[in-house]
N, CA, C and O atoms as a Tinker XYZ file with bonds, in Angstrom:
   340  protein
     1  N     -0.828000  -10.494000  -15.461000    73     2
     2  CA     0.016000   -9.522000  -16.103000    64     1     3
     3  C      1.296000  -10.180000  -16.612000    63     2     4     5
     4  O      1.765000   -9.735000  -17.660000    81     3
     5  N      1.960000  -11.255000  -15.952000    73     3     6
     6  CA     3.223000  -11.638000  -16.347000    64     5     7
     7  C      3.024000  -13.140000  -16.060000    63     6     8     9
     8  O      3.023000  -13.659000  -14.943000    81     7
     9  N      2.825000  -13.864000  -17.465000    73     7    10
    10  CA     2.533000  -15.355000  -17.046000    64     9    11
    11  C      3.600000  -16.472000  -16.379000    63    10    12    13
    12  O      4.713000  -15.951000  -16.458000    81    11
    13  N      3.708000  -17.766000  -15.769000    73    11    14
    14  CA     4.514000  -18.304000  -15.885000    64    13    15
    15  C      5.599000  -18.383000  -16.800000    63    14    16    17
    16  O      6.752000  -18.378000  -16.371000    81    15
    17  N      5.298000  -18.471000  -18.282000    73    15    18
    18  CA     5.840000  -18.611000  -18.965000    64    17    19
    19  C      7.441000  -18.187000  -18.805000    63    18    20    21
    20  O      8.491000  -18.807000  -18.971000    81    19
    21  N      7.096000  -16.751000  -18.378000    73    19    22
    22  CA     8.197000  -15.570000  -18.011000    64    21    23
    23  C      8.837000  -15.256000  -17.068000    63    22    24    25
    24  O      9.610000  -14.313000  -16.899000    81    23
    25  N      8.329000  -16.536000  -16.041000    73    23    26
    26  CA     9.005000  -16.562000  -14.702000    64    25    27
    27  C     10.133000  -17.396000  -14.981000    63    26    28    29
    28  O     10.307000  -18.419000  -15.643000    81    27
    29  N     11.007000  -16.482000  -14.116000    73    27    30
    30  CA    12.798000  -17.125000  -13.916000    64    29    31
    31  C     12.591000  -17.473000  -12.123000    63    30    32    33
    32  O     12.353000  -18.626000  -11.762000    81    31
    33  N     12.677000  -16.703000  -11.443000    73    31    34
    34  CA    12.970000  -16.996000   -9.973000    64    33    35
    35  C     12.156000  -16.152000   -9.021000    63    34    36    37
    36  O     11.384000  -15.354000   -9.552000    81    35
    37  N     12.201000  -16.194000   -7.708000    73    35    38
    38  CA    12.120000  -15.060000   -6.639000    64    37    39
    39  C     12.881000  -15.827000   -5.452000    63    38    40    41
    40  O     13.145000  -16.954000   -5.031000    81    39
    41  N     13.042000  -14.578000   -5.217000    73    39    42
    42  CA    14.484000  -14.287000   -4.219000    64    41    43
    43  C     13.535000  -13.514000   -2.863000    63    42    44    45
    44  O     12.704000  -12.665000   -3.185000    81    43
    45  N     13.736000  -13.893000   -1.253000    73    43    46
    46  CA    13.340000  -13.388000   -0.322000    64    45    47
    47  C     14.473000  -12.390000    0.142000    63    46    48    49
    48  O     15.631000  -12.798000    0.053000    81    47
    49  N     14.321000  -11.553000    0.464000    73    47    50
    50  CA    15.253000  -10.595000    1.235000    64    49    51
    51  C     14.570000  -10.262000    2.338000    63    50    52    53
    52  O     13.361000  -10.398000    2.148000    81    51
    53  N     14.922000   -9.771000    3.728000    73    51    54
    54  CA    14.607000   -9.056000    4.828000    64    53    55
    55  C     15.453000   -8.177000    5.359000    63    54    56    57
    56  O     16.514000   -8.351000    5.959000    81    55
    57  N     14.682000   -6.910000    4.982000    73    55    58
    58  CA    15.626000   -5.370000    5.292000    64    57    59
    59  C     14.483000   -4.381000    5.855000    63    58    60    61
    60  O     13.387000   -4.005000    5.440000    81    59
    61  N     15.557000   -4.054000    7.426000    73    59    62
    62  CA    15.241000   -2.968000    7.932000    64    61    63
    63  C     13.493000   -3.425000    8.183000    63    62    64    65
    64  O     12.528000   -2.839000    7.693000    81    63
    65  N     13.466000   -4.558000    9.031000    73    63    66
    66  CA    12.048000   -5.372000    9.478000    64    65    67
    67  C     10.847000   -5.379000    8.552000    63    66    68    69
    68  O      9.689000   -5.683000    8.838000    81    67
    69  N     11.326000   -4.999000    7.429000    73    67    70
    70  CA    10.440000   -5.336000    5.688000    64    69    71
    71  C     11.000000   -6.815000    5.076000    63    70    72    73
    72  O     12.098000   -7.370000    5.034000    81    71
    73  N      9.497000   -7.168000    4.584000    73    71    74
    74  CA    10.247000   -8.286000    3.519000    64    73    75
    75  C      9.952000   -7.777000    2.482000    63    74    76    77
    76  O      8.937000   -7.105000    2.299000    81    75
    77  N     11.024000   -8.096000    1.451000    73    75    78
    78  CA    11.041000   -7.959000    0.146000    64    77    79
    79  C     11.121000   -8.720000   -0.553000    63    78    80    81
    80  O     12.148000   -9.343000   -0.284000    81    79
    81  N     10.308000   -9.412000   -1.965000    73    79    82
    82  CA    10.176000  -10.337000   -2.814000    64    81    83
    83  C     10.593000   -9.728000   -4.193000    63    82    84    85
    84  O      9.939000   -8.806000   -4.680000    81    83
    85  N     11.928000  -10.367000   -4.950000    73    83    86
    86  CA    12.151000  -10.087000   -5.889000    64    85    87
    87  C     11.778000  -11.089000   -7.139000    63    86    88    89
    88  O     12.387000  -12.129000   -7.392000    81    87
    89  N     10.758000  -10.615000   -7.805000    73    87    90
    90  CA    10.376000  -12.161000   -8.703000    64    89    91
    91  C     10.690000  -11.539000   -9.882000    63    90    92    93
    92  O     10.166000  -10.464000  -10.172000    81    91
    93  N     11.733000  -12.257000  -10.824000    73    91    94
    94  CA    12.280000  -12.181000  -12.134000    64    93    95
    95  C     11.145000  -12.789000  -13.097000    63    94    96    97
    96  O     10.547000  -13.865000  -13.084000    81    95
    97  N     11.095000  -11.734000  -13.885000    73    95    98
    98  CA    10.258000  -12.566000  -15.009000    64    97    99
    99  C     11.429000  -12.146000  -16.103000    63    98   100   101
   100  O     12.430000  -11.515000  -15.763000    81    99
   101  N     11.117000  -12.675000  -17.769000    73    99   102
   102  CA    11.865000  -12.390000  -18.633000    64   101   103
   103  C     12.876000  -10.884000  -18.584000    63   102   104   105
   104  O     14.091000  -10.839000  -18.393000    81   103
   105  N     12.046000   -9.862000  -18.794000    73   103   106
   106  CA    13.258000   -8.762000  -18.580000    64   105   107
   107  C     12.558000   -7.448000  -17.983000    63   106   108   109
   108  O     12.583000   -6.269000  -18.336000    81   107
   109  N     11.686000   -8.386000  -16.545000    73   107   110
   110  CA    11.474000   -7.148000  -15.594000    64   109   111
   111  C     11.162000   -7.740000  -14.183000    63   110   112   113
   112  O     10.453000   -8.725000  -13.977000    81   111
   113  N     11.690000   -7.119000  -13.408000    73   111   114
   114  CA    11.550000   -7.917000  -12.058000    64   113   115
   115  C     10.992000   -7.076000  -11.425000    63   114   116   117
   116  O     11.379000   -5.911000  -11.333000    81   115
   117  N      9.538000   -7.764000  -10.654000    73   115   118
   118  CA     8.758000   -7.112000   -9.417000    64   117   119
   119  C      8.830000   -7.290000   -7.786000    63   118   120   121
   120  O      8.593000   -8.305000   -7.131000    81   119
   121  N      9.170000   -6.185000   -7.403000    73   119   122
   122  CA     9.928000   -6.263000   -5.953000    64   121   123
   123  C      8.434000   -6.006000   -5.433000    63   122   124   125
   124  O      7.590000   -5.175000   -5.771000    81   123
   125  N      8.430000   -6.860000   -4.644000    73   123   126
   126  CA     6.830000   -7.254000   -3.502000    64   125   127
   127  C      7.755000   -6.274000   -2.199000    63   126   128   129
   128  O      8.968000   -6.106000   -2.081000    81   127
   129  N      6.805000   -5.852000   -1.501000    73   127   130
   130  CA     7.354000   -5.213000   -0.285000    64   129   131
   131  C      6.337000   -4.899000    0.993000    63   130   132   133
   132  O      5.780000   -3.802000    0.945000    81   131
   133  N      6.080000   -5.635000    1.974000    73   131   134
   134  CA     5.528000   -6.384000    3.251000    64   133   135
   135  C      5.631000   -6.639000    4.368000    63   134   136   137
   136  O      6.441000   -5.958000    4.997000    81   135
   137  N      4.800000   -7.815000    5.174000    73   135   138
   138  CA     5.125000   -8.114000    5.886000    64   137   139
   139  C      4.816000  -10.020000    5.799000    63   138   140   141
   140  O      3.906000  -10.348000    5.038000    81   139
   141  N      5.360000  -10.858000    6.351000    73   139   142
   142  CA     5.031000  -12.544000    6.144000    64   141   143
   143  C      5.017000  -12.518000    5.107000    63   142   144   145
   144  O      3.846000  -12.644000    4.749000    81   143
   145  N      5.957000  -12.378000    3.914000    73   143   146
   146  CA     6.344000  -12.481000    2.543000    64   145   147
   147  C      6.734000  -14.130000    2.363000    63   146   148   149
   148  O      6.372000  -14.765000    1.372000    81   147
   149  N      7.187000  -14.471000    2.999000    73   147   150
   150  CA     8.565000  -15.689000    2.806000    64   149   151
   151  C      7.738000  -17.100000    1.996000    63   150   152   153
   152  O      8.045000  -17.688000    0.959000    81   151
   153  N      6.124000  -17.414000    3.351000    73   151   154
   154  CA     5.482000  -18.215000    2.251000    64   153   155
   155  C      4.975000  -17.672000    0.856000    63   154   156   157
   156  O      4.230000  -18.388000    0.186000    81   155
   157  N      5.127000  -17.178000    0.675000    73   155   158
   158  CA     4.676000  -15.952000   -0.903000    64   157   159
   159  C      6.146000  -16.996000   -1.712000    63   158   160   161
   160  O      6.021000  -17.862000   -2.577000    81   159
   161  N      7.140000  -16.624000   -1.206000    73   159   162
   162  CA     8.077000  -17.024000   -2.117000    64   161   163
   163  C      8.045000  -18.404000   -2.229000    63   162   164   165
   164  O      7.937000  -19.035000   -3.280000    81   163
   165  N      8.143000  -18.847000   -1.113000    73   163   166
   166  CA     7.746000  -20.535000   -1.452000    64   165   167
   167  C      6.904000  -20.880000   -2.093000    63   166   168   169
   168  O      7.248000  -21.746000   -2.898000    81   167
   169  N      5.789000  -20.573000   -2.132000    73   167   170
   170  CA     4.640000  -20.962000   -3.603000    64   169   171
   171  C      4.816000  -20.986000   -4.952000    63   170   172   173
   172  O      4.498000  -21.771000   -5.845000    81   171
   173  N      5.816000  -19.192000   -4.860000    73   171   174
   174  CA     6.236000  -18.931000   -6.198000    64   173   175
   175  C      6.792000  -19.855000   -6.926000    63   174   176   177
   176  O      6.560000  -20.307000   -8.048000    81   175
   177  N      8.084000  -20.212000   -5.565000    73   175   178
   178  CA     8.866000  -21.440000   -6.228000    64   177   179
   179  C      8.039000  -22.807000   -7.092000    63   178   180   181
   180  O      8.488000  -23.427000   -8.056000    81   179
   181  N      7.028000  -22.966000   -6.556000    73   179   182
   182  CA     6.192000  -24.344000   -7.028000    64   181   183
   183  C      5.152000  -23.668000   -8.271000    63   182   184   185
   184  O      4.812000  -24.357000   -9.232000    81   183
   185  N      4.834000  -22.641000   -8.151000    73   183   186
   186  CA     3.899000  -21.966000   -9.125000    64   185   187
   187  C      2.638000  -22.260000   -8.561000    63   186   188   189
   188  O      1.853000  -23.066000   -9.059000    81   187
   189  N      2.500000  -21.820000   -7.857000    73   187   190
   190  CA     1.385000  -21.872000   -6.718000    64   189   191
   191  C      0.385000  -20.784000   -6.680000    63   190   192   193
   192  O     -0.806000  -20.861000   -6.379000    81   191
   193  N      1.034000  -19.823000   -7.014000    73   191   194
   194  CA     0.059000  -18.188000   -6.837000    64   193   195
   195  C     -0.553000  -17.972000   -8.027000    63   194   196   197
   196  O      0.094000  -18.001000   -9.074000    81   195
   197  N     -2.036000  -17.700000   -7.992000    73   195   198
   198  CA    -3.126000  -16.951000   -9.093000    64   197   199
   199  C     -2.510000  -15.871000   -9.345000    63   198   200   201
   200  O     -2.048000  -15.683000  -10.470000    81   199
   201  N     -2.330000  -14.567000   -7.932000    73   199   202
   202  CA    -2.559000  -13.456000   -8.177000    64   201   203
   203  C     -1.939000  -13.048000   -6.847000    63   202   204   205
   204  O     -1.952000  -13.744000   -5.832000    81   203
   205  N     -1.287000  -11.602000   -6.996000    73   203   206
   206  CA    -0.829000  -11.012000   -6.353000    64   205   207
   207  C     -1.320000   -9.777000   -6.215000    63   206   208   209
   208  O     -1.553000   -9.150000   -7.249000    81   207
   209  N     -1.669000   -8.956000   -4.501000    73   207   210
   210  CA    -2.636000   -7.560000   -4.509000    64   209   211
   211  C     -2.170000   -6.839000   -3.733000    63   210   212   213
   212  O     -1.526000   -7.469000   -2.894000    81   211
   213  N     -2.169000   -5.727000   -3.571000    73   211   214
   214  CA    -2.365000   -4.734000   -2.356000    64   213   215
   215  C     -2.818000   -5.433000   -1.455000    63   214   216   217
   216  O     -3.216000   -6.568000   -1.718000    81   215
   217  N     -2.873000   -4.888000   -0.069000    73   215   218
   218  CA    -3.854000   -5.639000    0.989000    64   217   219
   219  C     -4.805000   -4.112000    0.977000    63   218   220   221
   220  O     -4.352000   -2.975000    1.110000    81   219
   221  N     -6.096000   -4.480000    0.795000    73   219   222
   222  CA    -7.118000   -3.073000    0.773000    64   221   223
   223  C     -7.417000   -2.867000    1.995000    63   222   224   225
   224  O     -7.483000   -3.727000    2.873000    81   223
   225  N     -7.673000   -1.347000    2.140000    73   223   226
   226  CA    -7.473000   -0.407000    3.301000    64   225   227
   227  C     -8.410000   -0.875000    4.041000    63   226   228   229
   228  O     -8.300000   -0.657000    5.247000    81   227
   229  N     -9.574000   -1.634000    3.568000    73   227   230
   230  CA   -10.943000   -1.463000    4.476000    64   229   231
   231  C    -10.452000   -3.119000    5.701000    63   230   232   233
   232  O    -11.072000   -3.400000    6.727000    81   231
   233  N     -9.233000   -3.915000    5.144000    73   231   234
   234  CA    -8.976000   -4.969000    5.598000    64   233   235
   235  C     -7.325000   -4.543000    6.781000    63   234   236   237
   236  O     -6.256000   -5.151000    6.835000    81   235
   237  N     -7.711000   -3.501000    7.426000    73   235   238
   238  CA    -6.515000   -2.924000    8.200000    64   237   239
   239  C     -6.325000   -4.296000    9.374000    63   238   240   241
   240  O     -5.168000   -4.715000    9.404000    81   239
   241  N     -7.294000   -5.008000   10.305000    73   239   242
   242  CA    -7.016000   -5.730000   11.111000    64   241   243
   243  C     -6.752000   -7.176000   10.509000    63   242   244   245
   244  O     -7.846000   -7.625000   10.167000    81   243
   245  N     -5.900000   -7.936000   10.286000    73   243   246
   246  CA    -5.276000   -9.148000    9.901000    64   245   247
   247  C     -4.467000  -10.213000   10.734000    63   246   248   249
   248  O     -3.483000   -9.767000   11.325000    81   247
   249  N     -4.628000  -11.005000   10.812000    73   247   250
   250  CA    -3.646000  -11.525000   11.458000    64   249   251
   251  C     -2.026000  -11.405000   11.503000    63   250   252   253
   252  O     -1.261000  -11.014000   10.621000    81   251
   253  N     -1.781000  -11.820000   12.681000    73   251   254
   254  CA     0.180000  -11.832000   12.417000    64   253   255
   255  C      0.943000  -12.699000   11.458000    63   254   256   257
   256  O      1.984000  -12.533000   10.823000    81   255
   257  N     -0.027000  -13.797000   11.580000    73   255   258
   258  CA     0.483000  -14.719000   10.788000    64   257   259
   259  C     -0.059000  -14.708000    9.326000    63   258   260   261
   260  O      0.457000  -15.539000    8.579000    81   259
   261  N     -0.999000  -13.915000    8.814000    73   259   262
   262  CA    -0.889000  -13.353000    7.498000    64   261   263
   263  C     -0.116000  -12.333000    6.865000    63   262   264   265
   264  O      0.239000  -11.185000    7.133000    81   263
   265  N      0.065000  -13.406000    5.636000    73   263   266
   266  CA     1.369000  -12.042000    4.931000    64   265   267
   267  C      0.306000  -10.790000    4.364000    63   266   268   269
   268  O     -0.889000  -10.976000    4.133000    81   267
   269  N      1.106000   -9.335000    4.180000    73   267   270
   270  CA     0.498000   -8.201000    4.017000    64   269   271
   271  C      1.509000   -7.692000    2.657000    63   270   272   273
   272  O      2.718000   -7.783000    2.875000    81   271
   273  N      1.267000   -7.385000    1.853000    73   271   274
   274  CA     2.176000   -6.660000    0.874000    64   273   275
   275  C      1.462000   -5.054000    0.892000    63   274   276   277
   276  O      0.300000   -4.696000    0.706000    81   275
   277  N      2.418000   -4.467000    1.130000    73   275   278
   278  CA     2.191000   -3.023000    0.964000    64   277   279
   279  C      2.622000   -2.452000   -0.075000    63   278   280   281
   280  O      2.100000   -1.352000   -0.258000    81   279
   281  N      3.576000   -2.847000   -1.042000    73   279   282
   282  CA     3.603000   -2.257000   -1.916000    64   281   283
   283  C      4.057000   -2.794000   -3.342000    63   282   284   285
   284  O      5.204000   -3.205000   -3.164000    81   283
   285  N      3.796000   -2.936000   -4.320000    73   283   286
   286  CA     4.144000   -3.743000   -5.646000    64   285   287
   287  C      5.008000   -2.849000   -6.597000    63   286   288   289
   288  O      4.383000   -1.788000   -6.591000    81   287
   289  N      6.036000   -2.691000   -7.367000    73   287   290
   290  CA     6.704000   -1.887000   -7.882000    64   289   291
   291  C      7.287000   -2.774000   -9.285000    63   290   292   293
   292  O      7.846000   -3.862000   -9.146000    81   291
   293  N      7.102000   -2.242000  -10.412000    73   291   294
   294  CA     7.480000   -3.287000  -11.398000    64   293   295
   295  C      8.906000   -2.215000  -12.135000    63   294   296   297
   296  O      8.859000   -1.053000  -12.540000    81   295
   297  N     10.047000   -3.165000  -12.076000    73   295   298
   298  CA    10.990000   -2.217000  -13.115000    64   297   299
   299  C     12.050000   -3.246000  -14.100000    63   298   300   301
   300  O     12.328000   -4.424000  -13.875000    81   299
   301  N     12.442000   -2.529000  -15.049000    73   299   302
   302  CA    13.227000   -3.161000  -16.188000    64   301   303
   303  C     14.534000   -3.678000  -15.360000    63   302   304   305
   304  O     15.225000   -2.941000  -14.656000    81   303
   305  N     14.779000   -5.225000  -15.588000    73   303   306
   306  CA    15.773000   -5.875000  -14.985000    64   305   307
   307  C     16.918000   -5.386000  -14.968000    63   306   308   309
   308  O     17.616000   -5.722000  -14.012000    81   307
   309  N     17.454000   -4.536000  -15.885000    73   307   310
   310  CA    18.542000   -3.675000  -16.003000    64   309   311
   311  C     18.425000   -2.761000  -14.805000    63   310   312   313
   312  O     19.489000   -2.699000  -14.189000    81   311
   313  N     17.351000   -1.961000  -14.239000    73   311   314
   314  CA    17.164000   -0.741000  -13.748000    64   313   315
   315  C     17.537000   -0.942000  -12.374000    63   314   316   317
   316  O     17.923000    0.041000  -11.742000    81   315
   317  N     17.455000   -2.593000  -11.556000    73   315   318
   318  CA    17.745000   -2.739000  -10.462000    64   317   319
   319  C     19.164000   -2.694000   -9.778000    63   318   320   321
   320  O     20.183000   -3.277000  -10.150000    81   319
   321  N     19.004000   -1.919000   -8.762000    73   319   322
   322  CA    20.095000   -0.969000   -8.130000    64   321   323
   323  C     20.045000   -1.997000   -6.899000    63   322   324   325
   324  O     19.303000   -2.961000   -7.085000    81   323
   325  N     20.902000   -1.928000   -5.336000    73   323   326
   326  CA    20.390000   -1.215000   -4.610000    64   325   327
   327  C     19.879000   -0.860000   -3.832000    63   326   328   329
   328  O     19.229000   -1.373000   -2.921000    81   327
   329  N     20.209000    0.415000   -4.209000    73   327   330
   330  CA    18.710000    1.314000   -3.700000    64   329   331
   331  C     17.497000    1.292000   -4.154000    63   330   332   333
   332  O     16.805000    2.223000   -3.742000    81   331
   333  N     17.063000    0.662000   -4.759000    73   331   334
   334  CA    15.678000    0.314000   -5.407000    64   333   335
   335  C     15.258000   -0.069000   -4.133000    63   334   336   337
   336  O     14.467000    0.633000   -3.503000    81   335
   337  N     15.883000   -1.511000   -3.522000    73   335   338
   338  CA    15.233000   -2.472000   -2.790000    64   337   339
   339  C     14.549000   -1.566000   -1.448000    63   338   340
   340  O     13.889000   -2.145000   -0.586000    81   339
């Protein structure tokens, strides 16, 4: 959906025992929101990641030490508040 090309950065945050991944592309940034996010961002940094998913419902038991994203949210770089995060 959003190639390298258009990648600027991602930024790790940890709020309220969530991680949150803010990855800038040209002029919209997608806030990842999880759990074991942090290597996610480190890859990003190298350009490491194919693809980014939901974790699907039928895959509820996972390890601890696998990251889980629960939720993907895409908004116009302007729009970030916040309270978005």
């Amino acid at each position: 959906m959003f190639p390298y090309g258009y990648y600027q950065h991602a930024k790790f945050v940890r709020q309220s025992g969530k991680d949150v991944l803010q990855i800038q592309f040209q002029d919209r940034i997608v806030l990842v929101k999880g759990k074991g996010l942090e290597p996610l961002c480190d890859a990003l940094e190298r350009l490491a990641v194919e693809r980014i998913r939901l974790k699907p419902e039928k895959y509820g038991m996972i390890g601890k030490s696998d990251g889980i994203i629960e939720e993907i949210k895409i908004i116009f770089a302007k729009e970030l508040t916040a309270a978005e995060m």
